[in-house]
C-alpha positions in Angstrom: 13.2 11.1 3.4 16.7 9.2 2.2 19.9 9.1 3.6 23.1 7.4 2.5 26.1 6.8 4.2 29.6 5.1 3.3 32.6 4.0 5.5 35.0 2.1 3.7 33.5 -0.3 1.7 30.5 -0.6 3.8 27.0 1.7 2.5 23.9 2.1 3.3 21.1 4.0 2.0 17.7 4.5 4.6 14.4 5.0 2.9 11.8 6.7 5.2 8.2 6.7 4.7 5.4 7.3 7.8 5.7 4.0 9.2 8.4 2.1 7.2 11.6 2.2 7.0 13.8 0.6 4.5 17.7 0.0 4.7 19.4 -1.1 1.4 22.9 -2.3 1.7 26.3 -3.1 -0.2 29.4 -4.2 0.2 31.9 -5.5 -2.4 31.6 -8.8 -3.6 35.2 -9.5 -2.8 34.8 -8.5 0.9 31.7 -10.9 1.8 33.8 -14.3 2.0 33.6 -15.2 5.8 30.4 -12.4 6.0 27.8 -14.1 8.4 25.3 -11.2 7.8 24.0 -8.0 9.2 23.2 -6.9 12.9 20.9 -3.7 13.1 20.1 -2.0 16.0 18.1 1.1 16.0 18.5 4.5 18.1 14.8 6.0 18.6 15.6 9.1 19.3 12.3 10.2 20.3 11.2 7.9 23.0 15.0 7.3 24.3 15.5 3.6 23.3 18.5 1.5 22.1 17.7 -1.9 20.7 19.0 -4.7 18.4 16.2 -5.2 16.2 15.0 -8.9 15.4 13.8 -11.6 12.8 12.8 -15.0 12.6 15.6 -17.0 11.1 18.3 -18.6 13.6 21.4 -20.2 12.9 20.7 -24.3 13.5 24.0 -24.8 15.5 22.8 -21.8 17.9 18.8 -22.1 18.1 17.8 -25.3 16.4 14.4 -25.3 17.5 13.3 -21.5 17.8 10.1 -21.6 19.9 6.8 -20.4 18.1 6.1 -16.7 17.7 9.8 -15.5 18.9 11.6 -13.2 17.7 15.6 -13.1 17.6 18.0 -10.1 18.1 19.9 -9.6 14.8 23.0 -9.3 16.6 22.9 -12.7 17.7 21.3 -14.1 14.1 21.6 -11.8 11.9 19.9 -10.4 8.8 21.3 -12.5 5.3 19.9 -10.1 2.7 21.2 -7.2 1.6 17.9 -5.3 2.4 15.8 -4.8 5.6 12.6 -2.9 6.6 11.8 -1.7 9.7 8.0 -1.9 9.8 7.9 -0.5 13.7 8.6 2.8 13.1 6.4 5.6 13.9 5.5 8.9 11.8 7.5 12.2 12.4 10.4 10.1 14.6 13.8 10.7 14.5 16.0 7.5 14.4 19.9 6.5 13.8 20.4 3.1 12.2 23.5 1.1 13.7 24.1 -1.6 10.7 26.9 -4.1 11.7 28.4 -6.8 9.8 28.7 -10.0 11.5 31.7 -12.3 10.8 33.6 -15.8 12.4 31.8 -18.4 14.5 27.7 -18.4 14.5 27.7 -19.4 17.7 30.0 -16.1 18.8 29.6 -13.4 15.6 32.2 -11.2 16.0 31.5 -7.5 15.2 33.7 -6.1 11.9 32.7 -3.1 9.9 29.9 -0.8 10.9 28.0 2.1 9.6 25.3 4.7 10.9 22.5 6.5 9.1 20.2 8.9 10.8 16.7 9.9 9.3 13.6 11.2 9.9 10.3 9.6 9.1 7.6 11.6 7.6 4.5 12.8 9.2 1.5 11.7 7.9 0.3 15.2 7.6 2.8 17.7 6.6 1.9 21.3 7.2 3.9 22.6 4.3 3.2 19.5 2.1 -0.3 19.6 -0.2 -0.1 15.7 0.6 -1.2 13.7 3.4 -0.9 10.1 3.2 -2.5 7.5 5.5 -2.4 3.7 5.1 -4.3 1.2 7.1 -2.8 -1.8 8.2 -3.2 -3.9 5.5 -2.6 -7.1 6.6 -4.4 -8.7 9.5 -3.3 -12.1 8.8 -0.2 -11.4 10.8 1.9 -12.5 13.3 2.2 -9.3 15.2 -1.9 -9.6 14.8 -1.8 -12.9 16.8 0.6 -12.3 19.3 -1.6 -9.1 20.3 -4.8 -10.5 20.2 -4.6 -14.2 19.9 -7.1 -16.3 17.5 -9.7 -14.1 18.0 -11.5 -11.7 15.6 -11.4 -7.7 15.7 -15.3 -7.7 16.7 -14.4 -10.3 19.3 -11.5 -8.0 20.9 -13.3 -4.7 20.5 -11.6 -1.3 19.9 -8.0 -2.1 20.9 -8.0 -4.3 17.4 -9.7 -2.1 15.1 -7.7 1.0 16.2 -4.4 -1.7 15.5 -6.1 -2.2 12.4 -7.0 1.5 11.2 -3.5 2.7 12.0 -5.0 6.1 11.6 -6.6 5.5 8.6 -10.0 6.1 10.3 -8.9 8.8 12.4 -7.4 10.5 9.2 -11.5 10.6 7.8 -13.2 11.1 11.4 -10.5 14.3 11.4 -11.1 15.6 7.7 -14.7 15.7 8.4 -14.4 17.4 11.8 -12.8 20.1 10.2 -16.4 21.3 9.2 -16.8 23.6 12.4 -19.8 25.5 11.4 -22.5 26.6 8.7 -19.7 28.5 6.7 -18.4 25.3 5.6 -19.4 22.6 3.9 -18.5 19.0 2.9 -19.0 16.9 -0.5 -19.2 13.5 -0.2 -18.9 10.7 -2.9 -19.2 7.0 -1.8 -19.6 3.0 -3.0 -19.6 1.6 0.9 -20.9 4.4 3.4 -21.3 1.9 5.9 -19.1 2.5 8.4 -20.4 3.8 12.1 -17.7 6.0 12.7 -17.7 8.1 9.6 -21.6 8.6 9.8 -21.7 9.5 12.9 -18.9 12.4 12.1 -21.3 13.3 9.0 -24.0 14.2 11.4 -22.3 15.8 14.0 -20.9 18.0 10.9 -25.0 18.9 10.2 -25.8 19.3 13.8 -23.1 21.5 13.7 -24.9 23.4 10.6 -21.9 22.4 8.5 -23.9 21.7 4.9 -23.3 17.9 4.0 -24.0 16.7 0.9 -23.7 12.9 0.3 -24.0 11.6 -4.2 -23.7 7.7 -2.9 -24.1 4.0 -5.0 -27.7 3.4 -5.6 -27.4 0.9 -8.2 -30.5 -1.8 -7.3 -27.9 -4.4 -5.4 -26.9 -5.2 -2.6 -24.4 -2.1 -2.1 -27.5 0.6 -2.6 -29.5 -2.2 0.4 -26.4 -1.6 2.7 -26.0 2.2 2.1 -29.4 3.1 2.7 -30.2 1.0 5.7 -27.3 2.9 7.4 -28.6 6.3 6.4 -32.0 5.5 7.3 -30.4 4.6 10.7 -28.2 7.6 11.2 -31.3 10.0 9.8 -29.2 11.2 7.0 -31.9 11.0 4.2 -32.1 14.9 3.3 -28.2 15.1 3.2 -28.3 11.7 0.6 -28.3 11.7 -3.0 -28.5 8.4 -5.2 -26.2 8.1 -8.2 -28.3 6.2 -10.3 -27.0 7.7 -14.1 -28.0 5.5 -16.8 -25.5 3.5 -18.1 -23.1 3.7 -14.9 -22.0 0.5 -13.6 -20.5 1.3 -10.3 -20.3 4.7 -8.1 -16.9 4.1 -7.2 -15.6 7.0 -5.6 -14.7 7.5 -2.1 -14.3 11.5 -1.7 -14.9 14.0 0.7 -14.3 17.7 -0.4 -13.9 20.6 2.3 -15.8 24.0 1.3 -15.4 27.0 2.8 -18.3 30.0 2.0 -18.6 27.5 -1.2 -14.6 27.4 -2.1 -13.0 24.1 -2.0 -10.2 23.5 0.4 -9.2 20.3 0.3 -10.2 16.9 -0.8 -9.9 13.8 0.6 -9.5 10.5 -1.7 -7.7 7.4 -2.3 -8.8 3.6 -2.4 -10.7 3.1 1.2 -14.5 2.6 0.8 -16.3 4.1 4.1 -16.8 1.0 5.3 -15.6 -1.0 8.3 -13.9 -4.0 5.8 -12.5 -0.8 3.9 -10.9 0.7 6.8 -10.0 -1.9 8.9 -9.8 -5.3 6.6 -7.6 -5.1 3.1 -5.0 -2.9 2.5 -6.2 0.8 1.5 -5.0 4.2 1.7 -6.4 7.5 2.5 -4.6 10.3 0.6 -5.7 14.3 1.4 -4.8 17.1 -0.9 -4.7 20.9 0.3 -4.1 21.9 -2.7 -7.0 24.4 -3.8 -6.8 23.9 -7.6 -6.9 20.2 -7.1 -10.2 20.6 -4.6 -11.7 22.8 -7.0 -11.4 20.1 -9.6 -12.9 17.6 -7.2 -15.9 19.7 -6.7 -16.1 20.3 -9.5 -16.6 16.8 -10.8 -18.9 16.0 -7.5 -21.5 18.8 -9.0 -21.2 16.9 -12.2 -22.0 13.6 -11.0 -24.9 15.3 -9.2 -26.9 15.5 -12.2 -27.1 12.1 -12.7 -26.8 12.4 -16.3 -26.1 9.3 -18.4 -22.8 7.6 -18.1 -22.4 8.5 -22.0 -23.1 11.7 -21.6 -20.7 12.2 -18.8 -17.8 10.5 -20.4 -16.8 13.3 -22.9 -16.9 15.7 -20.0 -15.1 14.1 -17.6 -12.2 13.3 -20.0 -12.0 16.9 -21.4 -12.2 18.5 -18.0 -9.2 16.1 -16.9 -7.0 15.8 -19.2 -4.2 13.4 -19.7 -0.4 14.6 -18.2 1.6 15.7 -21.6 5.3 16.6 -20.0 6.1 13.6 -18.4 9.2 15.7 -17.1 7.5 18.3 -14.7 6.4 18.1 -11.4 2.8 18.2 -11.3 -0.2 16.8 -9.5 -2.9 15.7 -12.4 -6.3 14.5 -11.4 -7.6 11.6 -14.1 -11.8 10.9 -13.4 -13.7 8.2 -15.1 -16.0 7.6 -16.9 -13.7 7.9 -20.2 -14.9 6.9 -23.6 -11.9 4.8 -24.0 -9.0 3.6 -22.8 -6.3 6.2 -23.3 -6.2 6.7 -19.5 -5.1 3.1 -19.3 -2.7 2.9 -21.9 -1.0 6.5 -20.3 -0.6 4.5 -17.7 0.8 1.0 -19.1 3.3 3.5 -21.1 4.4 5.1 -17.8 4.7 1.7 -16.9 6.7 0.0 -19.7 9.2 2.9 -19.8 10.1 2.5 -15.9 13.9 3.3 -16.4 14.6 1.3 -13.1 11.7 -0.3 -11.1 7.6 -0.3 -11.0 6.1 -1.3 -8.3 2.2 -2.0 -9.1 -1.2 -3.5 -7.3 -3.4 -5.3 -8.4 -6.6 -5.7 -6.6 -9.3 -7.4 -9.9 -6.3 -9.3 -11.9 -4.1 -7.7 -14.4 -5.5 -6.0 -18.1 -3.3 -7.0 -20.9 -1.8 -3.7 -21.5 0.2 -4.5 -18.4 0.9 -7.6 -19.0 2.8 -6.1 -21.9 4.1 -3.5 -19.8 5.8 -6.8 -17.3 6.9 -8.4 -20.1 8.5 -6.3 -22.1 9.1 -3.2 -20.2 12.5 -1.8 -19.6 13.0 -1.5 -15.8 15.3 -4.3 -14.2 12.9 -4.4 -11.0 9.8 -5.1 -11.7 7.1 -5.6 -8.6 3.3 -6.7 -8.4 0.9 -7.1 -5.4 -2.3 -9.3 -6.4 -5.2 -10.0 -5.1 -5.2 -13.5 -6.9 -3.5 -14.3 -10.2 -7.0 -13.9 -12.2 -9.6 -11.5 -12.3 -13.1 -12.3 -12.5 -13.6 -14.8 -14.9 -17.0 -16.2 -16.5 -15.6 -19.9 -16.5 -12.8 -22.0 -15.1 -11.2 -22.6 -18.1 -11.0 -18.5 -18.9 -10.0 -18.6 -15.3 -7.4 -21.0 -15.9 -6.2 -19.2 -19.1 -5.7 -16.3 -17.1 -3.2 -17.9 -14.2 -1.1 -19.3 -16.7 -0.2 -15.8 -18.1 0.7 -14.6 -14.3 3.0 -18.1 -13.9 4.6 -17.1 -17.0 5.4 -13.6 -16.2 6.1 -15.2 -12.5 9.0 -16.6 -14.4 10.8 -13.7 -15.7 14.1 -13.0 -14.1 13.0 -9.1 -14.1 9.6 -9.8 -12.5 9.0 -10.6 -8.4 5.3 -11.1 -7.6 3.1 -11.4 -4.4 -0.6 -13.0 -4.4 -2.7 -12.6 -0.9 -2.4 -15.7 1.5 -2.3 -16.3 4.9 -0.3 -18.7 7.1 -2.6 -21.3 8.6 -2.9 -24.1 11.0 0.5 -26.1 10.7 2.1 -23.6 8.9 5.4 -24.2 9.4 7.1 -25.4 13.1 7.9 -21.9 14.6 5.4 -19.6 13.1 1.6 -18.6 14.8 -1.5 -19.5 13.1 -3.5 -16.4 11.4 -6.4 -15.5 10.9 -8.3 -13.5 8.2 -11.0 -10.8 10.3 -13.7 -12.0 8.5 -14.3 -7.8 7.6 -14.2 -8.5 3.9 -16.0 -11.5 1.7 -14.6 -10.8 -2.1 -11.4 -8.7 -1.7 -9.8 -10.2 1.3 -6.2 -9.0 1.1 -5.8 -6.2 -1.3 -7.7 -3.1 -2.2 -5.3 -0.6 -3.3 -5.1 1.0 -6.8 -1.4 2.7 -6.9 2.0 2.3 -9.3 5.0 3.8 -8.7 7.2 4.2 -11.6 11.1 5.0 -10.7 10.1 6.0 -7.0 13.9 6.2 -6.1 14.7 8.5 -9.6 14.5 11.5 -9.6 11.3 12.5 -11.1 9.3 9.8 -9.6 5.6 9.3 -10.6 2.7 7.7 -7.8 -0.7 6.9 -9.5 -3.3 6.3 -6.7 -7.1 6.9 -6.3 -10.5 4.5 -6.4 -10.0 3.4 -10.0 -8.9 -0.4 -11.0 -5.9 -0.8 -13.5 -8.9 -2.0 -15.8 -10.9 -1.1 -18.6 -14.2 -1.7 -16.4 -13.2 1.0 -14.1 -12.1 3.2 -17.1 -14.9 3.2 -19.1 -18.2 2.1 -16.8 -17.6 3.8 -13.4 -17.2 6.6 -11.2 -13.7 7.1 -10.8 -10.9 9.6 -9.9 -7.1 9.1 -9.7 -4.3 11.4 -9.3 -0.7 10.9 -11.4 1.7 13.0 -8.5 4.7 13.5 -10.5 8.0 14.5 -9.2 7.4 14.4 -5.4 10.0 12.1 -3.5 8.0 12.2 -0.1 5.1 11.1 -1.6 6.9 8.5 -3.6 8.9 7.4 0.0 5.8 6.7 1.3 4.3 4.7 -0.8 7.3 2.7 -1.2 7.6 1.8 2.1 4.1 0.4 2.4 4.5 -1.3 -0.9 7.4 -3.4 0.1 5.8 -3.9 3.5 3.2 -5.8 2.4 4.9 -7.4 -0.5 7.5 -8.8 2.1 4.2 -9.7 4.2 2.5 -11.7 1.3 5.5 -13.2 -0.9 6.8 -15.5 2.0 2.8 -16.2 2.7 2.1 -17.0 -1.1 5.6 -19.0 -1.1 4.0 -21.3 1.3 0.5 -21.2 -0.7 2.3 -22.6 -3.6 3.9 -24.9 -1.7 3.2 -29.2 -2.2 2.7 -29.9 1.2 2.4 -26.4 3.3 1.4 -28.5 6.1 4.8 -30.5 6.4 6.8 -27.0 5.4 9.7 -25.8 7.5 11.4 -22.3 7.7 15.0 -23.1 7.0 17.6 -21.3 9.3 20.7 -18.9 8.6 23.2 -20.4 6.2 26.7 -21.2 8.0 28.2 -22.5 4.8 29.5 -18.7 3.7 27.3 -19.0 0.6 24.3 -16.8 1.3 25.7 -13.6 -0.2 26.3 -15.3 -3.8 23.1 -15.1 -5.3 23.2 -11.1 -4.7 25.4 -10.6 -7.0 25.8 -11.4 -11.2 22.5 -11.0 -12.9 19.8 -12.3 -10.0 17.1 -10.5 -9.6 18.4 -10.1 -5.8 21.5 -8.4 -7.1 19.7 -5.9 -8.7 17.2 -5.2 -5.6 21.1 -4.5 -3.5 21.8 -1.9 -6.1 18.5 0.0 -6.3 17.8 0.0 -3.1 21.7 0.6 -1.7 21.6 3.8 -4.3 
């Protein structure tokens, strides 16, 4: 949901996802002289509270050494950006932002012109929406992580971290499956992890239930197919299981449960979270659900395929003529995209969609960055142009290639259009006033970022939201198991992932700052400017003066 509001000179524009919500605001140029920044305070109309919300930064003169792990009330140190994301809020709430501007003496701010916007967040699952959208955490290496729970790991706190750490992702499978009440229904399952407790367990209560469960998972002779079928040994769900073991198929990289009813797909569930616990609780992933029938058709359609187990070859030509490629770029639509391919025209739809953002892309990057959008960063029209990493290089065969590869990402790093984010973590020392994190140890190769989605003009009109299993890469284009769906022209769906995007790309740029930094042990955080100069560098051609105007509206 967006709102935008303007009193005088003053606007603000809210942007409401399910657990986000960002505030972009402006103000002329010629009225920020003497402007010591923004106070915010936030209505929650639902649960009856009234509260300046806080940061980190302090003004020296005030708080000039702010104690470690506190938080200040914006009123009293305000917010010197032009942007601000609420990343308390809760799904389905009803809140009224209170943005102030701040002027005079630090040490007494004096209230001047103010502005309210009201909005609603969305619901993770929308009765009259075909899309449900569910994001995990994503980044465990937190402050909020440590002040809840200490330095201690999730398996060391028990439950009250993990569900922290799910937020709902977990429950959002764990329900999907429950849904499976009797024999007249039936659920499909494609998976690369199914290791995960909680969603076997729901699997078998869904047979004992005389549901019919069918499971196609990764049975490729490593470690993966070790892992999978230990647990379904364990959980005695060998007659339900099926290997994927095609010829020619690298990895079985779905993670997809479709609903049947008397045989007739429902719904499907999909997205980037492998049904494991370092999938659900560790990196960043998403669960998305589709009640749309023509779209769980399709997916049951490709999980009967797979079934066969016919060589990846073989499949390829299928799968690519039975999902075609979007044509009108202009009409809202919901296209499904499964992999194997026999080339890359899936990937090159997508750097194209990329290169011709008219305003901003946002991307992720979980295995490095494929040339075509490289390309599509250096050369591609949209004045805002985001990326999440994983790390700068994908996998690499030697150090020099590895090497060779960073120095492309510093380059692009350099662009005035281009603001990137790699995975870090603040550690011991980090900085005077900030807590020590820790990683959960959940996840060994992908420790921060899992997700697979672009959004291309989210704030337009006609936005477009990529997400599914599959890797911006020509591996998972043209040697696994792999679905995606290009939602076009849906602003709620495009909200949403916006707001988680930005959440963890203002989590991991300030962490990959520090990474980069000479000596991160000796860093400091700096404070709140009091020499009326903060405000400059949105405006002109910065990168930061074009975030105010997208985001403001």
């Amino acid at each position: 949901m967006r709102r935008k509001e303007q009193d005088g000179d003053l606007t603000v524009q809210a942007i409401a996802g399910t657990h986000v919500v960002l505030l972009g605001m402006n103000e002329p140029s010629d009225k920020c002289p003497g402007l010591l920044g923004f106070a915010i305070r936030r209505h929650d109309h639902v649960e009856g509270e009234i509260y300046w919300l806080s940061g980190y930064k302090t003004f020296a003169s005030v708080e000039p050494h702010p104690a470690p792990g506190v938080l200040y009330a914006t009123r009293v140190h305000p917010v010197q950006g032009f942007t601000w994301s609420d990343f308390s809020a809760k799904p389905g709430y009803r809140y009224t932002y209170e943005v102030v501007a701040l002027r005079g003496d630090p040490r007494k701010p004096q209230e001047s012109e103010r502005i309210r916007v009201g909005v609603r967040t969305e619901r993770e699952k929308l009765q009259k929406s075909f899309h449900h959208v569910h994001f995990n955490r994503g980044a465990a290496a937190s402050q909020e992580y440590t002040r809840r729970f200490g330095d201690n790991s999730p398996d060391k706190v028990g439950p009250a971290a993990f569900d922290w750490l799910s937020r709902g992702a977990a429950e959002s499978i764990v329900s999907f499956i429950a849904r499976a009440v009797d024999a007249d229904w039936g659920l499909r399952v494609g998976a690369y992890e199914f290791t995960d407790d909680r969603v076997l367990q729901a699997l078998k209560d869904a047979h004992e239930r005389k549901a019919d469960v069918q499971i196609l998972y990764h049975a490729r002779n490593d470690a993966q197919k070790k892992s999978n079928e230990t647990k379904i040994a364990r959980f005695g769900l060998g007659a339900q299981c099926h290997p994927r073991v095609a010829k020619g198929l690298k990895l079985s990289h779905n993670k997809i449960i479709v609903l049947t009813r008397k045989g007739i797909a429902q719904a499907v569930l999909t997205g980037s979270t492998n049904f494991s616990v370092g999938g659900i609780y560790g990196h960043s992933n998403v669960v998305h659900i589709s009640e749309e029938n023509r779209l769980a058709k399709q997916y049951l359609w490709l999980w009967s395929e797979l079934r066969k187990n016919a060589g990846a070859d073989v499949e390829a030509p299928i799968l690519a003529k039975a999902t075609p490629l979007p044509v009108d770029d202009s009409a809202p639509a919901t296209t499904p995209i499964f992999s194997p391919r026999p080339g890359l025209e899936a990937l090159e739809y997508y750097a194209r969609c990329a290169k011709e953002a008219n305003d901003a892309l946002f991307m992720t990057f979980a295995f490095g960055m494929h040339p075509l959008f490289q390309t599509a960063y250096a050369s591609g029209r949209a004045r805002l142009r985001y990326a999440l990493m994983e790390k700068m290089s994908g996998p690499a065969r030697t150090e020099a290639e590895r090497l060779r590869n960073e120095a492309k990402i510093v380059a692009l790093r350099k662009m005035v259009q281009n603001k990137f984010a790699v995975g870090a973590y603040l550690k011991a020392g980090a900085f005077d006033h900030w807590l020590r994190e820790r990683l959960t140890g959940l996840n060994v190769n992908v420790r921060y970022l899992h997700t697979k989605y672009m959004l291309v003009d989210p704030l337009g009109p006609n936005p477009l939201v990529v997400t599914g299993s599959a890797n911006f890469s020509a591996a998972s284009t043209l040697g696994n198991d792999e679905n995606m769906l290009a939602i076009r022209g849906d602003s709620r769906v495009a909200d949403c992932y916006l707001g988680e995007f930005m959440r963890l790309y203002n989590h991991f740029a300030f962490r990959d700052f520090l990474a980069n930094a000479k000596n991160p042990s000796q860093a400091r955080v700096s404070h709140l400017d009091e020499t009326d100069t903060w405000w400059k560098r949105y405006f002109g051609n910065s990168f930061a003066s074009r975030q105010r105007a997208y985001f403001a509206g």
